[in-house]
Every structure is written in C-alpha cells, then in structure tokens.
C-alpha positions in Angstrom: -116.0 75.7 18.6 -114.7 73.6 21.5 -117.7 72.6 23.8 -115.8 73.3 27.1 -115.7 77.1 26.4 -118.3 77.6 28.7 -116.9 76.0 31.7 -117.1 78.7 34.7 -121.0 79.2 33.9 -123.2 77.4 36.4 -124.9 74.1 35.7 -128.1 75.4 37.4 -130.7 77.2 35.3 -132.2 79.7 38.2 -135.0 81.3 35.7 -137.9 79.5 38.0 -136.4 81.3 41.1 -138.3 84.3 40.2 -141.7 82.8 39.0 -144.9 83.6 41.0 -146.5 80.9 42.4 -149.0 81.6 39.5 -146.7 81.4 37.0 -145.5 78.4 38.3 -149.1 76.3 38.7 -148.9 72.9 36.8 -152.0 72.2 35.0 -154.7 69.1 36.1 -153.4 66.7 33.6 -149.5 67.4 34.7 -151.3 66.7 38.1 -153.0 63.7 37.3 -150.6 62.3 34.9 -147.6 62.7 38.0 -150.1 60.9 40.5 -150.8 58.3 37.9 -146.7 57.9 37.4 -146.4 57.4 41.4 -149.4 54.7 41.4 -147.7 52.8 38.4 -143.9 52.8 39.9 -144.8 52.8 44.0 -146.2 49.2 44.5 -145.0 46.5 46.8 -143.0 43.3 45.8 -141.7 40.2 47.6 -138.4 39.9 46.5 -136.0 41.1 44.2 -138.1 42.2 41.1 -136.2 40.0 38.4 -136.6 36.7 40.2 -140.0 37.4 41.3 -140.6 38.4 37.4 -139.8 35.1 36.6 -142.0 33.6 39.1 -144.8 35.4 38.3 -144.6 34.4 34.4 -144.2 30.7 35.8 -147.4 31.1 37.8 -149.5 32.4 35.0 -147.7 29.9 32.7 -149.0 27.0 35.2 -152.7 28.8 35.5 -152.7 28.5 31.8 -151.7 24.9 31.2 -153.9 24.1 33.9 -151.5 22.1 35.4 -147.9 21.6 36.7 -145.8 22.2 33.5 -143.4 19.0 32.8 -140.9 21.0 31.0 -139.9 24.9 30.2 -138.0 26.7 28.3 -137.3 29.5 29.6 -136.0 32.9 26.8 -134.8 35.8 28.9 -132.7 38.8 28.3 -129.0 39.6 29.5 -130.1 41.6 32.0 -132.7 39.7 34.0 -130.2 36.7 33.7 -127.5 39.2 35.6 -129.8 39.8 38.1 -131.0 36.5 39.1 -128.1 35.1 39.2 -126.6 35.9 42.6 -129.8 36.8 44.6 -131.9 34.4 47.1 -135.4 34.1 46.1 -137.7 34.1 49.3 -139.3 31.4 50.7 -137.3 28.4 48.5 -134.8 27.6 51.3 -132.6 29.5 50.8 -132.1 29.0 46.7 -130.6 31.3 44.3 -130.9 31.6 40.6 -133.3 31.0 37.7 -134.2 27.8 38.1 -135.3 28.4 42.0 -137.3 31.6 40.7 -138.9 29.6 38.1 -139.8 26.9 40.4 -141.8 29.0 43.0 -143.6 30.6 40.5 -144.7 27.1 39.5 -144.9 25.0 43.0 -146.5 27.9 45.1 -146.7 31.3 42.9 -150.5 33.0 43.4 -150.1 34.9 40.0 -153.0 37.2 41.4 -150.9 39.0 43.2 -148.4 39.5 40.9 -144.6 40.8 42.3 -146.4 39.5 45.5 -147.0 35.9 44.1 -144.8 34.1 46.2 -145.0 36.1 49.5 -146.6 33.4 51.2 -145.2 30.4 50.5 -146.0 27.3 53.2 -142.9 25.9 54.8 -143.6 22.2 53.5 -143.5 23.8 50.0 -140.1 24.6 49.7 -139.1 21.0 49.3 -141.5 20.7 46.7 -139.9 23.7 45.0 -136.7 22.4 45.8 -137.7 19.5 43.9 -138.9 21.1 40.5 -135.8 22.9 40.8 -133.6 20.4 40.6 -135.7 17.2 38.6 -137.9 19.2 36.0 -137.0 19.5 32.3 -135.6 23.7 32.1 -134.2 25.2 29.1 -132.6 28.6 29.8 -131.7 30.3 26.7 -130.2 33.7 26.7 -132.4 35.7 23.8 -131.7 37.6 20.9 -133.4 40.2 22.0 -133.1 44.3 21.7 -135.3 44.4 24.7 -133.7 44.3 28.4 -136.6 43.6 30.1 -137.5 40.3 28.5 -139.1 36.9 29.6 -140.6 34.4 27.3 -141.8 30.6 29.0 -142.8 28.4 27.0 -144.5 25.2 29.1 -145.8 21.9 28.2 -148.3 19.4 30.2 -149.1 16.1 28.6 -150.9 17.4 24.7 -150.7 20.9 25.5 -148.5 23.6 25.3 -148.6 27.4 27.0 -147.0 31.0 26.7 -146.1 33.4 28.7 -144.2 36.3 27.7 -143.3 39.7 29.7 -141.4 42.8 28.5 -140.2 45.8 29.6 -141.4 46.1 33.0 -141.3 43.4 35.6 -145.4 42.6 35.5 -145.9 44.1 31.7 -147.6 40.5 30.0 -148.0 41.2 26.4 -148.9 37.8 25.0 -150.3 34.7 26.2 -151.0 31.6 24.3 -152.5 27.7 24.8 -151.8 25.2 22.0 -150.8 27.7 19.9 -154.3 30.2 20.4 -153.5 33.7 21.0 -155.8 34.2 24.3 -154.4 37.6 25.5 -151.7 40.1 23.5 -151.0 43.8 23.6 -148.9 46.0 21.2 -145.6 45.6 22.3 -142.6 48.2 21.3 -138.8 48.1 22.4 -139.5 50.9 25.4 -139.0 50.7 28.5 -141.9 52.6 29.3 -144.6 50.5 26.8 -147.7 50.6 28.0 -147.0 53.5 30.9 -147.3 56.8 31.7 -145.5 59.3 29.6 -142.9 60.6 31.4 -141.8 63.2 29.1 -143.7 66.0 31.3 -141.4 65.4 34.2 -138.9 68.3 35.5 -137.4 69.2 38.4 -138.9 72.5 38.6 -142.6 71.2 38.0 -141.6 68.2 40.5 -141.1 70.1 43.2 -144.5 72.3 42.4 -146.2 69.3 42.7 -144.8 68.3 46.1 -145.6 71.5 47.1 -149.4 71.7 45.9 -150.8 68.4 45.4 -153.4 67.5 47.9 -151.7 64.4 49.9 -154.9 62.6 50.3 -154.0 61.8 46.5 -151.0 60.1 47.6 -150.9 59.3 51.1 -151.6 55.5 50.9 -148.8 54.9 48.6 -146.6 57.4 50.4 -147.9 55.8 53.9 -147.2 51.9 52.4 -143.3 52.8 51.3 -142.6 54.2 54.7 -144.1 51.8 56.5 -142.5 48.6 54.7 -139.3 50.0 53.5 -138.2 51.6 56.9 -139.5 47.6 58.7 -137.5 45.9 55.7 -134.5 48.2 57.1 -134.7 47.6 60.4 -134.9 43.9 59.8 -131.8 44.2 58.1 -130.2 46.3 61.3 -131.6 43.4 63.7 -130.3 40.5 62.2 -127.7 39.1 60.4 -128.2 39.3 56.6 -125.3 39.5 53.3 -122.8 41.7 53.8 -123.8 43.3 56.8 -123.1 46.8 55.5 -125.7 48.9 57.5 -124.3 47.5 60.7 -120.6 48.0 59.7 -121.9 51.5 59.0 -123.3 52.2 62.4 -120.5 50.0 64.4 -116.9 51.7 63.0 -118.5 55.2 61.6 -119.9 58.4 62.9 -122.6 58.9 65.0 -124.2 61.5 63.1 -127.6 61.6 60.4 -125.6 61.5 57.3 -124.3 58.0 58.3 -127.7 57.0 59.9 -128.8 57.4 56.8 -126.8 55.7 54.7 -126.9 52.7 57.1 -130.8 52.4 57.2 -131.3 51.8 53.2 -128.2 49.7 53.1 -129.5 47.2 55.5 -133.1 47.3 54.0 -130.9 45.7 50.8 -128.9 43.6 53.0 -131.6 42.2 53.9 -133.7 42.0 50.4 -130.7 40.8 48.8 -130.0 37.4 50.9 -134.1 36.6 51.0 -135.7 38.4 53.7 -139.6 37.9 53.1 -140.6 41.2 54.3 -142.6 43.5 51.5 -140.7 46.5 49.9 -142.4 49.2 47.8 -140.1 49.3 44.4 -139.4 52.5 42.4 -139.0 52.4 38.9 -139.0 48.4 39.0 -136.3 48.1 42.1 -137.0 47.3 45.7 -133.5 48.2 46.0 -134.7 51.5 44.6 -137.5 51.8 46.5 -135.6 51.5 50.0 -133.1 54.1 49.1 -135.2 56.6 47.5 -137.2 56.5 50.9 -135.9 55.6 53.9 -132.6 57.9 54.0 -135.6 60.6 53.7 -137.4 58.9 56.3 -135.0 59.2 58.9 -133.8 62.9 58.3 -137.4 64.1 58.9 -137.3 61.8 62.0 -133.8 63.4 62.8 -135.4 67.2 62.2 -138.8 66.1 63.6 -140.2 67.0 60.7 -144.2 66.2 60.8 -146.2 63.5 58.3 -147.0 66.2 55.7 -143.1 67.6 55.6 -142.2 63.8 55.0 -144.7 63.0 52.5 -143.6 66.1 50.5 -139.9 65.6 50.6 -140.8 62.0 49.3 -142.2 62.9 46.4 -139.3 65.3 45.9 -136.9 62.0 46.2 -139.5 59.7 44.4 -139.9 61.7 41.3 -136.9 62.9 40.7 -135.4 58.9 40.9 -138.0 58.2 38.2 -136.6 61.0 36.3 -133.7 60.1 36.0 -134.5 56.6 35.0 -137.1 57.3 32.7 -134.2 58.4 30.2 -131.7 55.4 31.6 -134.3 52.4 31.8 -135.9 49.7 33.9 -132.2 47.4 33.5 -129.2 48.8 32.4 -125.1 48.8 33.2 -125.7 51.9 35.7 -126.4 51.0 38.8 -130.1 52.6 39.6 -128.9 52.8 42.9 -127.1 55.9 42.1 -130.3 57.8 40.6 -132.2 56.7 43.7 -129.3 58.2 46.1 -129.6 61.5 44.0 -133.2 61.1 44.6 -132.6 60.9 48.2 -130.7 63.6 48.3 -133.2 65.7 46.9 -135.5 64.8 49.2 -132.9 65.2 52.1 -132.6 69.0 50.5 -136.4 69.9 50.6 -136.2 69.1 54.2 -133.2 71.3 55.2 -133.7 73.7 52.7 -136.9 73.3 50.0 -135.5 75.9 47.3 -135.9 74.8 44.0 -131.9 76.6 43.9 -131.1 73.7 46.6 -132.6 71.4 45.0 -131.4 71.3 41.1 -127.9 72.3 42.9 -127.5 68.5 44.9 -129.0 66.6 42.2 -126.4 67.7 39.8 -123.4 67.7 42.4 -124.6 64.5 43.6 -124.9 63.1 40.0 -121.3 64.9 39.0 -119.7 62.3 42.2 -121.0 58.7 41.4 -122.2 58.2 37.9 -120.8 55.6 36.3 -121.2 53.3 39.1 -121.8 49.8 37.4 -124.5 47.3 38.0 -123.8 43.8 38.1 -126.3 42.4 39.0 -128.1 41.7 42.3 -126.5 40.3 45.4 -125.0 41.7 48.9 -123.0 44.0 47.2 -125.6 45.8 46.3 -126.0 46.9 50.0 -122.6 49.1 49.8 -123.2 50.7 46.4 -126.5 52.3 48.1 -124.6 53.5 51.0 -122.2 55.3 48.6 -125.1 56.7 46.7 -127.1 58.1 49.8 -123.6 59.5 50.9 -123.1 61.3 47.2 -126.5 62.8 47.3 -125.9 63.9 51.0 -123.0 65.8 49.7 -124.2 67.1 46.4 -126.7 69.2 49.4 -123.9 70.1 51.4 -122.1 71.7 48.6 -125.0 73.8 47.4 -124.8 75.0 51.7 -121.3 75.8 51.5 -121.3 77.7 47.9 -119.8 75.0 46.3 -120.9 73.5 42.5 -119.8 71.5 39.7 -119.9 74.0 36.4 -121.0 73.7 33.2 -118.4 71.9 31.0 -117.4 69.4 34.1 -117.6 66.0 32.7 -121.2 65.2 31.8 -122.5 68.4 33.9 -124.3 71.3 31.2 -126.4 74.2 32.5 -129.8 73.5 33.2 -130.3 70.0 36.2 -133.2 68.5 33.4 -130.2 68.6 30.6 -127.9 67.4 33.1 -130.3 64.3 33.9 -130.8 63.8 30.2 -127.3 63.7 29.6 -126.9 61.1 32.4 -129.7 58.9 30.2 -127.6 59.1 27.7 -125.0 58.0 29.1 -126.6 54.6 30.3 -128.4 53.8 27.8 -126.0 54.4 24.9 -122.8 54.7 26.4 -122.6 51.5 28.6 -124.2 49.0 26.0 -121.2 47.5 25.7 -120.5 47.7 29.0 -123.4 45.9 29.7 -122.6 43.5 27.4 -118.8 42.6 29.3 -120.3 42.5 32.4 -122.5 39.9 31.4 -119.7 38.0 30.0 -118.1 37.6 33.0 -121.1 36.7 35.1 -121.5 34.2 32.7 -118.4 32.7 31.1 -115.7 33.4 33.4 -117.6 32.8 36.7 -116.6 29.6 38.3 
C-alpha cells in the first residue's frame, strides 16, 4: 500500500490534549534523569567546541608527558577536521585551523578547566603559540574511524611517549597512556551518547510537563549562566565588527519588528564565536553555536512580551530540550547543520511564550522542521552566522502557522503523525541519509579547496 495514502491526516498526535494534569505527572527519575541531561549538555566553553577539543586533548597530552611534547601526531575524524578548518581559535592571534588548536592546548591550555582551557591565555603567549604552530613536528592524519567525534594525540618528549584519546563528545577521554602504561580508560562504544544520560525518555509532551513542574531552583544556575553569557556573546557581536556581520545586516536593511530581532541577536552571538571572540558561551548538545540560538531568540521575545524570570526560564527549557531531542537521534557532528534543530528549539520556546499549548507547540516544531531540514553543515566559519538566522526565522514561522490554522500533513516529505515520530524521522535522516553527504562535503573542504 502506497505510504502517502494518508496525506490529509494531521502530523500532530493531540491525545495529551485531554490528559489531567495527573495523568500527565512525570515520574522522579524522568525528573532527575531530564535535570541530569540539562547539567551534562548546558556548560560553558571558550571557543568553538572542535578546536577547543583539540586543545584540551593537547593540554592533557602535555600534563602527561610532563613536558612540552616535541612532536604529535594528531588522528582525528572527518568531522572535527571540517570544523576546524575555517574557524579562529581564541587567544592565538588570530590563527585558524588544527595546528593553532593543537598548539594552545600545548603552550597555554589549563586542562582543568576543560572546553574552558584556553580562556585565559596571556598576550605574550600567543607568540609562543604561534611558534609551536608553525616549528613543532605535527602529523595530522585523517582516521579510519566509524566514530565522528574522534581525537587521538599521540606526543613524545625526549624517552617518553603519551596518549590522549577523546570520542564522542567534545570532553569524553576514554584512554590515556605514558610509555605505553594504560593509566586511565573507559568502555568506549561507537555512540554519540557513550558514557551519558539516556535520552530515550525524552518527548515533547513529557518536555513540556517538565517545564511546567520542575522546581527552577533545580535549574536556575545553568538556566541563569546561558542567558547571561549567550545574550553578552550576542551583543558583542552587535557592537563590533566580527565575520560576516549578519546580525547587523539583519537589524540595518530589515524590519523593525521581534521576529527579526531575533534572528539578529543569535546570529551575531555566532558572528562573533566564529571569527574568535573570547567571551564564554553555554553549548547545547556540544555547540556554542547551539547554545546561542537555542537561547537567546527566547531571550529577547520574553524581553519583547515582558515576560518575568520564571516565564523565561520555562520557555528555555521548552527550546533547550527539545534541541537535544532532536539531536540525540542525529548526533554530536553530522552533515545537518545542528543549527536547524536549535532554531526549531527556539521556536518552541518562542511558542510557550505566546501560546504554551502542548497543540502549539508539537504544531511549530514540525512546521518549522517541514521548512529547513536538510540544511547542510560544512563546517564552522562566518557562515554559520546566516544559517542560524534562517533557522530562528523557520521556527518563528512553524508558530505562526499553527496561529493562523495552517500545518504541514502527514505524508509531506518527512512529516508522519505524531511531532516525536516526526523528530525521529529527521534522525534518520542525518544520520543515515547524509553519510555520504558527509563524506563529499569533506572532500571538497579538503581536496578541492585551494
């Protein structure tokens, strides 16, 4: 039977509309197991997460060695390759790549504080950096690896030898060795989530339960900490001149109205991330880029609506959890561009403000999704900026949709009934359909760029 048959039947599931609050009341471990999700995935970085990945493995690598490593090799998958490649790592001068990344780590990185470990970096350092850089013995191998998430250093200082090797999330170490002597390993699986949270449990109905139930004081400091840095990070971005400039095109040529507001304010957080900027940003799912659009779009409707703390806070979780939703099916790295899940997030968040309806909600995250995925990531860089602005903008109009009675149906593309099948459906799509993608768009980043 043809698949489309049920095309005119609406992609929203509306069952939880008529459950009692009772009904409806998650259960402690669902609480505690979604608060322990937020506390693994809402911490702050310096940086763009790959590059600061790198220099964190270079830190430890040097803290093991006990000393400045004369050469590396340096194993690393595809995708953290593709998104170091284009992006300025803060507080080198101004460098971009691998090499620079790898060099902070080892010149100036304080692997104690982990995606932080080069946030404070003295000025005479950078030349040292820039130094290491450019004289030190580095082997960069692409690996053979099924893992996208993947960094292996191998170091060596006079008669000794260290490893350092990270997988699957940007701090995750799962071995470490010194002349050959296994001093620290975990089990280590091809998941994206190894050594997590499950994140089976999450749905939108439950999702926005939580938001609506769980005692802030829970969740306030990491709530209070991604406001506070990722709205500063934005309006760094706004005040200066950084990449692309795309938040201020935004607010110089288009409406004066919320929507593009919005959209400008988590642009110019990554316009600024993206070319260096040394300000703090609280990633999401492994992405400051993430992080800043998840929030701040949110942050400046319920500034728009004068919407109080607790409002905020709640429609943040709404745009937080449902971004690690979506990317718990799709990955840490991938060929979609996790900008887009972030923009849906926001524009969940953006609904719970206006509206709050669970109906509202499932209905913008699957128009939103319907619009923009598909949207390709290759890599990090300026660019990045403008890809957000489109995402915020799809998951302001998935809302405005649901307001005026409109919907994608059932049978529209990747669209099914029910917004949890519709999100799964979208993980499939990244992770199985664009492999290949994945795999041309690294080509070209690497072989045909001049």
């Amino acid at each position: 039977m043809h698949r489309c048959i049920g095309r005119q039947k609406a992609a929203i599931d509306l069952k939880h509309r008529g459950e009692t609050k009772e009904e409806q009341k998650l259960t402690t471990e669902t609480i505690n197991d979604y608060i322990s999700i937020l506390r693994e995935e809402l911490v702050p970085a310096t940086g763009c997460t790959e590059p600061i990945a790198l220099a964190y493995a270079a830190a430890r690598l040097r803290d093991i060695l006990g000393a400045v490593p004369e050469g590396i090799r340096a194993e690393i998958s595809g995708n953290i390759i593709k998104n170091v490649k284009s992006v300025v790592v803060p507080n080198t001068g101004g460098r971009k790549g691998i090499p620079a990344a790898i060099a902070a780590g080892v010149v100036a990185g304080d692997a104690s504080k982990v995606l932080q470990c080069i946030a404070r970096v003295p000025a005479e350092k950078q030349g040292e950096i820039a130094a290491y850089a450019q004289n030190a013995s580095m082997e960069i191998v692409c690996a053979r690896t099924s893992r996208l998430l993947d960094i292996r250093l191998t170091g060596r200082a006079g008669e000794h030898t260290a490893l350092v090797h990270i997988a699957n999330s940007h701090s995750n170490i799962v071995r470490e060795e010194k002349d050959g002597e296994i001093l620290f390993q975990r089990p280590l699986t091809d998941s994206a989530e190894d050594n997590l949270t499950d994140k089976s449990a999450l749905n939108v109905a439950d999702i926005l339960e939580f938001a609506d139930t769980v005692d802030l004081e829970e969740v306030t400091p990491l709530l209070g900490q991604q406001v506070d840095c990722n709205t500063a990070i934005a309006r760094e971005g706004l005040k200066n001149s950084w990449g692309a400039n795309i938040g201020s095109v935004l607010l110089t040529d288009y409406s004066d109205d919320i929507k593009t507001e919005a959209k400008a304010w988590a642009a110019a957080g990554s316009d600024a991330r993206m070319s260096g900027c040394e300000l703090p940003v609280v990633i999401l799912s492994g992405s400051g880029n993430q992080g800043i659009t998840a929030s701040v779009p949110v942050v400046r409707y319920a500034m728009h609506l004068g919407a109080d703390r607790e409002k905020l806070y709640r429609a943040l979780l709404v745009s937080d959890l449902v971004t690690i939703h979506q990317k718990s099916g799709i990955g840490r790295l991938s060929a979609y561009c996790g900008a887009v899940s972030a923009g849906v997030g926001a524009g969940a968040g953006i609904a719970y403000l206006l509206d709050g309806s669970y109906e509202a909600i499932a209905h913008t995250i699957v128009n939103a999704v319907a619009i923009i995925s598909g949207t390709i990531c290759d890599g990090a860089k300026p660019s990045c900026a403008a890809k957000i602005a489109a995402s915020v903008d799809a998951g302001i109009l998935g809302y405005h949709m649901y307001k005026n009675h409109q919907e994608f149906k059932s049978g529209d593309g990747i669209v099914t009934k029910g917004v949890d099948n519709t999100i799964a459906n979208v993980g499939i799509l990244a992770s199985q359909g664009m492999r290949e993608t994945d795999q041309t768009i690294l080509s070209i980043m690497t072989e045909r760029c001049v």
